[in-house]
C-alpha positions as a printed Julia matrix, in Angstrom:
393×3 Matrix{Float64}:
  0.0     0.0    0.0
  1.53    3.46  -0.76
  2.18    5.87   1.78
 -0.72    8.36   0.2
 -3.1     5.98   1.18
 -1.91    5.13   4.6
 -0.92    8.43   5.9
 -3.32    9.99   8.61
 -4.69   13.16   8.65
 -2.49   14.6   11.46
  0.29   13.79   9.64
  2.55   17.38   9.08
  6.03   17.13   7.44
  7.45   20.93   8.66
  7.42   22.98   4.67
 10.95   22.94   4.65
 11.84   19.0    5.62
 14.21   17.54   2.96
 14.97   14.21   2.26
 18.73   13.67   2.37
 19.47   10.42   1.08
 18.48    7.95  -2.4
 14.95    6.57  -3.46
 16.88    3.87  -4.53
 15.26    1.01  -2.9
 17.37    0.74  -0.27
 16.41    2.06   3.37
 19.06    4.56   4.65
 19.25    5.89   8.73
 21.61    7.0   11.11
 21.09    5.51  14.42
 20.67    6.94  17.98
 19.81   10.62  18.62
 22.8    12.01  21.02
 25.76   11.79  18.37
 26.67   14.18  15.55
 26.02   12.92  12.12
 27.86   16.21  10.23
 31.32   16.76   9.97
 33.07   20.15  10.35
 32.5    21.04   7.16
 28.62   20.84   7.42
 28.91   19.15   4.13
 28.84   15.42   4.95
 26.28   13.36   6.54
 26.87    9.99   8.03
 24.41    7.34   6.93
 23.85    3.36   7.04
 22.27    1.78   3.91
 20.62   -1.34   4.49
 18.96   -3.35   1.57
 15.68   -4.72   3.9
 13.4    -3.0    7.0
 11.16   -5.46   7.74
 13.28   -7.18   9.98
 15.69   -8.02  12.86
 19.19   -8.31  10.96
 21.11  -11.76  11.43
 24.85  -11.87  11.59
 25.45  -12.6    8.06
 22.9    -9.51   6.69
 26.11   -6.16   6.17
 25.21   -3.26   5.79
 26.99   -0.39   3.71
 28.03    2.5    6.05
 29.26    6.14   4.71
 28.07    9.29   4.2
 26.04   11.48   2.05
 27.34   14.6    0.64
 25.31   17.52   1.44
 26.86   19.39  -1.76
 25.45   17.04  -3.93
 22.0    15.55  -2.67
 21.34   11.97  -2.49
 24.47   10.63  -3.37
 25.94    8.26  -1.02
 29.38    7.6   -0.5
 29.86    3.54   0.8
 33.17    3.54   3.02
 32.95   -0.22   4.71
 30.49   -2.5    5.58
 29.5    -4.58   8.73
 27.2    -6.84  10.44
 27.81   -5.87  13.56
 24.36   -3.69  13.53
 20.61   -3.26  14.86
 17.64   -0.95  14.17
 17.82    1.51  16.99
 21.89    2.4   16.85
 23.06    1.29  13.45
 27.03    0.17  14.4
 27.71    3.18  16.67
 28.98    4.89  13.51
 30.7     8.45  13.89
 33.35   10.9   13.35
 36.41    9.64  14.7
 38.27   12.87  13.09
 36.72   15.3    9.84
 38.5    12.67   7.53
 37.53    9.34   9.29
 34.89    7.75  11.0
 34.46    4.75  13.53
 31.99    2.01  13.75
 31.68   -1.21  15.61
 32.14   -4.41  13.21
 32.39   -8.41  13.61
 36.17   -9.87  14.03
 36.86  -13.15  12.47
 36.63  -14.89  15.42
 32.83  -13.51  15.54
 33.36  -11.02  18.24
 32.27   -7.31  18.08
 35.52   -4.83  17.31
 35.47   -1.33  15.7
 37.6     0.19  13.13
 38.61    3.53  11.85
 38.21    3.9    8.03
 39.3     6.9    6.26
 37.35    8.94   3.12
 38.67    6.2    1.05
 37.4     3.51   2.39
 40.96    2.18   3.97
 41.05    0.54   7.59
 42.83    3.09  10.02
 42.81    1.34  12.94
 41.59   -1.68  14.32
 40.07   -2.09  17.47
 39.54   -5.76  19.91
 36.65   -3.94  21.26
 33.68   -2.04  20.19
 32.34    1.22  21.17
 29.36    2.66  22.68
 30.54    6.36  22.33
 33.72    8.94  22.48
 35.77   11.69  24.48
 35.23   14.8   23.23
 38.82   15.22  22.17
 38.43   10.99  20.57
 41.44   10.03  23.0
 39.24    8.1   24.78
 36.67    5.42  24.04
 33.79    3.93  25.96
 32.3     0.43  25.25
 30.24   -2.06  27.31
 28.76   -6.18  26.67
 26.62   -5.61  23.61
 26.51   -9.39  23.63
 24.59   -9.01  27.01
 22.25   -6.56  25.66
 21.2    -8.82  22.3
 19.41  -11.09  25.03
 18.36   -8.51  27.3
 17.47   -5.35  25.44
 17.53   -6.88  21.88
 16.86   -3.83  19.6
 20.52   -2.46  21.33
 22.54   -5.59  20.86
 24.37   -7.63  17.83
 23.14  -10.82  16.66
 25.87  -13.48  16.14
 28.09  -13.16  20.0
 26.84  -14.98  22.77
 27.04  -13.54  26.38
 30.12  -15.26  28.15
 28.43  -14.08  30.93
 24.9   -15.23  29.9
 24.45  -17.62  33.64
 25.81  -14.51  35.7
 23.78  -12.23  37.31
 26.08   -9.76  38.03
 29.4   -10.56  36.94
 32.34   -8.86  38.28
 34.23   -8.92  35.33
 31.69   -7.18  33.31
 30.23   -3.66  32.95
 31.64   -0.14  31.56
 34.96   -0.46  29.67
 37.06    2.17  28.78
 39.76    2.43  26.54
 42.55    4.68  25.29
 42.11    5.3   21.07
 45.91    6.37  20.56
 47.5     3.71  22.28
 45.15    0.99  21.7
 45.45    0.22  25.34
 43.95   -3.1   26.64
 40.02   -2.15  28.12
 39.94   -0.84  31.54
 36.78   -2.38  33.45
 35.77    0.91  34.95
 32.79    0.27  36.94
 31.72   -3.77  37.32
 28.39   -4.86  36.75
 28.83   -6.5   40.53
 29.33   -3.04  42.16
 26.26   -1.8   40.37
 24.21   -4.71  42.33
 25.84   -4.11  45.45
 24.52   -0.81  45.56
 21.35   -1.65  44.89
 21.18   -3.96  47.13
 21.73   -7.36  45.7
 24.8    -8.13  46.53
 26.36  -11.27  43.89
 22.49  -10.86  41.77
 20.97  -13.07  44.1
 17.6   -11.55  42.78
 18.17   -9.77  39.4
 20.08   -9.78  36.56
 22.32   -6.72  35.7
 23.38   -4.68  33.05
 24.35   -1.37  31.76
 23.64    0.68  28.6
 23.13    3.98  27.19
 26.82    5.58  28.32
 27.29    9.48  27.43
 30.9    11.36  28.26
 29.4    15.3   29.34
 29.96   18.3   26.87
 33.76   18.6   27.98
 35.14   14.98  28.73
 34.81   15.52  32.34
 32.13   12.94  33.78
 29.94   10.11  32.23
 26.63    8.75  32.79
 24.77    5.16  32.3
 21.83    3.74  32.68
 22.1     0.46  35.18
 19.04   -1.65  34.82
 18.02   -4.95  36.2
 15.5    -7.61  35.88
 13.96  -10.57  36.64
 11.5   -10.96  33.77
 12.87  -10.11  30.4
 10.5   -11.79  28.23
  8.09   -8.95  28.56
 10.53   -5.64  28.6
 10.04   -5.37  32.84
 13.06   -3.62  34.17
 14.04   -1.29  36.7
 16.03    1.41  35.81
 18.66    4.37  37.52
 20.71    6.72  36.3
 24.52    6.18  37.49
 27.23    9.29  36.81
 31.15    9.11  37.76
 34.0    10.85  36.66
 35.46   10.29  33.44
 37.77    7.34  34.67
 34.96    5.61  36.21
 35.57    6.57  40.11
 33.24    8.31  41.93
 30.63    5.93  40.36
 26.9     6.99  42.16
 22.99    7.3   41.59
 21.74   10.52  40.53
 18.7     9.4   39.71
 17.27    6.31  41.46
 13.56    6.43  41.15
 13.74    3.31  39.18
 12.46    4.83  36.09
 14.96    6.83  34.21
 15.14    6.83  29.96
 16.3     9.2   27.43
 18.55   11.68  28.76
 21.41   14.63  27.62
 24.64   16.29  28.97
 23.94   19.82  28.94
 27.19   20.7   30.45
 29.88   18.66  32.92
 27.18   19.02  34.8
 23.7    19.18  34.23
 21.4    16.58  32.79
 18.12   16.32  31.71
 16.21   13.3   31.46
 12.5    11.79  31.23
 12.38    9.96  34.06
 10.39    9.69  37.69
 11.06   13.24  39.2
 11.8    13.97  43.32
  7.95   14.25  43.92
  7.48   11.1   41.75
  6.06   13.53  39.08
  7.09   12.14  35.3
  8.19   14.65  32.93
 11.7    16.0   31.98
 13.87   16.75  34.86
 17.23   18.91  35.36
 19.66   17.29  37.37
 23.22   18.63  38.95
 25.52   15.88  38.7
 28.08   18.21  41.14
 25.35   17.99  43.59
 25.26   21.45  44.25
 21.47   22.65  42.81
 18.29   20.23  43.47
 16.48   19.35  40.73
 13.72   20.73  38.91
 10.91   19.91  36.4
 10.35   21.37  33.16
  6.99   23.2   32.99
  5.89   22.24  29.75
  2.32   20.81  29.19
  3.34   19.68  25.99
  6.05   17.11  27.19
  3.32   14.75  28.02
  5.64   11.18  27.47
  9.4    10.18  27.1
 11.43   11.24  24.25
 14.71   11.22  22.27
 16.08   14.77  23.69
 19.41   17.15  23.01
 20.77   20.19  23.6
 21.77   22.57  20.75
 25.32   23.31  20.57
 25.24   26.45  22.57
 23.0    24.89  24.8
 19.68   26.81  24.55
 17.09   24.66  23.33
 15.93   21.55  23.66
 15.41   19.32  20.84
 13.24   16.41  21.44
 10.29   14.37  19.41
  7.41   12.01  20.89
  6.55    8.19  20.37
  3.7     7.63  18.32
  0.03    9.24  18.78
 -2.92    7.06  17.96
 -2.68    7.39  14.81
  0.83    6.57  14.55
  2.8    10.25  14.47
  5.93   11.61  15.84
  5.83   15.12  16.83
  9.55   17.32  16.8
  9.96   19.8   19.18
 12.27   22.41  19.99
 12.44   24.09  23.58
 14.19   27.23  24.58
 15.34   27.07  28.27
 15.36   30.43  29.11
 11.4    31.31  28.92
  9.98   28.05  27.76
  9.43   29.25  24.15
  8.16   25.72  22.29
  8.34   25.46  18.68
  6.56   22.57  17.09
  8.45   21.24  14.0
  5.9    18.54  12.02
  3.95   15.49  12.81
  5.5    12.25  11.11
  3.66    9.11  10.21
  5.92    6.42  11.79
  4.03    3.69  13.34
  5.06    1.18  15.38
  5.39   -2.3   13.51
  4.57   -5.77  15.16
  8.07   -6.29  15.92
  8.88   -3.02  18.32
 12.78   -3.9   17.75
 12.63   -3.08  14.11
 10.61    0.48  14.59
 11.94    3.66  13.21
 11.89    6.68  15.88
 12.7     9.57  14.75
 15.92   10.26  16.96
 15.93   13.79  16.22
 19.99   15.04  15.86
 21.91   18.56  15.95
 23.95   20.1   13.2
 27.46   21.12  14.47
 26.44   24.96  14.13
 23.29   24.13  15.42
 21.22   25.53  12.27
 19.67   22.26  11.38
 18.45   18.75  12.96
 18.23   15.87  11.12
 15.96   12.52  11.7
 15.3     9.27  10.52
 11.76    8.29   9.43
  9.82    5.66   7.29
  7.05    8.38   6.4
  7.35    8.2    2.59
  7.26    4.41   2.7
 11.05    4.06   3.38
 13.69    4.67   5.78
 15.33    7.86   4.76
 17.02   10.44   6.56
 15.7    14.2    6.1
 17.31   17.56   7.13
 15.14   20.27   8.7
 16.72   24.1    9.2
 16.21   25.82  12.48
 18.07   28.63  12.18
């Protein structure tokens, strides 16, 4: 059925959306919502191409990974390819430097690894490991068990590595990694999955199973947060959740928000966050939190922000961009926020509705331009996954 005859009524592309990337059959996206997809030039846009949508991919389905020049429309540039991949993240692809870019692939032996490929398509760097996210600066890289979350969280996991630590709740040789990206030093364990159950309370997972995802370093390299969750049903999505921050070296590790119900979230600085999450008066919304402690948190006024979405800060930090999950009739709504006197700007409705398999959905993941001027997101609402650019300026 074409998308003409599918699309609802509230369904309101913003006049100046633009579709970035081929009608070529193919179903092109970009992953996760807190990473830059631009490079300095503004010119180039990194994309995955994937020949299917319809489905979870396997280990043997690759997909092409590059970028899409800006300068000329709809051309994309293929630089590698992997099957080390999923629906919600793509491979963790991004700009290692303005003439490279890093993504998590297979090894022979069937583990996940990363590389650094260059504008031509040549392998940089190989990595043992692969990475969630990077240091400002890209000295530093931050990784965790992907194989863990394919059984636990499978829309943020790789098909094709099983869990060596698959019978432990909380193993204590698991949990965030670090590594150094000029030295190709060996991963540091920075905080164990164990620790995170002992401060919950279940010391060696005697009740729940443990795991970590969602790491982001803050605007200057100085602290990171994660999201510790644990379980003891998995075959229906039942979690609890808290926010954990520590300094960028993984001391200091503590909740900042423990209500148990913690999701999307931002750096705003080294030391404010916002997230969607359970507030101090158990009030749901979008809260600002003080990782330093110092200020107590506060709530976001806005009668708009009525459930959880994919929020980030502009550049020079004064609005929020964020979108919604899908109405009843199966639209995304973009926002953007301005801090200072809650000035909301509503950017489109998009028709994006929620398949039968919820791991293979398309949210819209709303991204940043470097000089702030435009966001980008992914959506299926001409029939296809495509990527389209949006000016804010």
């Amino acid at each position: 059925m074409s998308p003409t005859e599918t699309t609802p009524a509230n369904h309101r592309p913003h006049p100046t959306l633009h579709r970035v990337t081929p009608a070529d059959g193919r179903h092109y996206f970009f992953g996760y919502y807190e990473k830059f997809p631009w490079d300095q030039s503004q010119q180039r846009l990194l994309s995955n191409s994937a020949p299917f949508r319809d489905r979870r991919p396997s280990v043997n389905d690759a997909m092409d990974v590059g970028y899409i020049d800006l300068s000329n429309t709809n051309h994309f540039h293929k630089l590698a390819q992997t099957t080390c991949w999923n629906w919600q993240q793509g491979c963790m692809l991004q700009w290692f430097d303005n003439q490279s870019i890093v993504h998590n692939i297979h090894a022979k032996d069937g583990t996940c690894a990363s590389q650094i490929v260059d504008m031509h398509g040549r392998i940089v760097e190989h990595f043992d490991q692969p990475i969630y996210t990077l240091s400002p600066n890209r000295d530093r890289a931050y990784s965790l068990n992907f194989a863990r979350l394919t059984d636990l969280r499978p829309g943020y996991g790789y098909a094709g590595e099983p869990d060596p630590f698959a019978t432990t709740n909380a193993p204590a040789d698991d949990g965030v990694f670090g590594f150094d990206t000029e030295s190709r030093s060996k991963p540091e364990l920075l905080i164990s999955t164990a620790h995170l159950a002992q401060q919950v309370g279940d010391e060696g997972g005697k009740q729940f199973k443990h795991w970590v995802n969602h790491i982001q370093v803050s605007r200057h390299g100085k602290r990171i947060a994660f999201l510790h969750r644990w379980s003891q049903k998995t075959d229906n999505l039942w979690w609890r959740t808290r926010m954990v921050v520590a300094n960028h070296d993984g001391t200091d590790a503590r909740s900042l928000i423990a209500h148990h119900n913690v999701s999307h979230y931002d750096w705003l600085d080294d030391d404010t966050i916002v997230a969607w999450c359970i507030g101090e008066d158990q009030t749901v919304g979008y809260w600002i939190y003080d990782a330093s402690g110092r200020n107590e948190p506060r709530m976001i006024n806005e009668p708009t922000f009525t459930g959880d979405g994919h929020c980030t800060f502009s550049p020079d930090g004064k609005w929020m961009l964020t979108d919604t999950y899908p109405d009843g009739q199966g639209c995304r709504t973009l926002y953007i926020y301005r801090l200072a006197d809650g000035h909301l700007i509503d950017l489109g409705s998009y028709y994006s509705p929620s398949p039968s398999d919820i791991e293979i959905r398309c949210d819209l993941h709303p991204r940043w331009s470097r000089d702030g001027k435009q966001v980008c997101i992914d959506s299926v609402h001409e029939g296809f996954r495509g990527i389209y650019v949006l000016p804010v300026s």
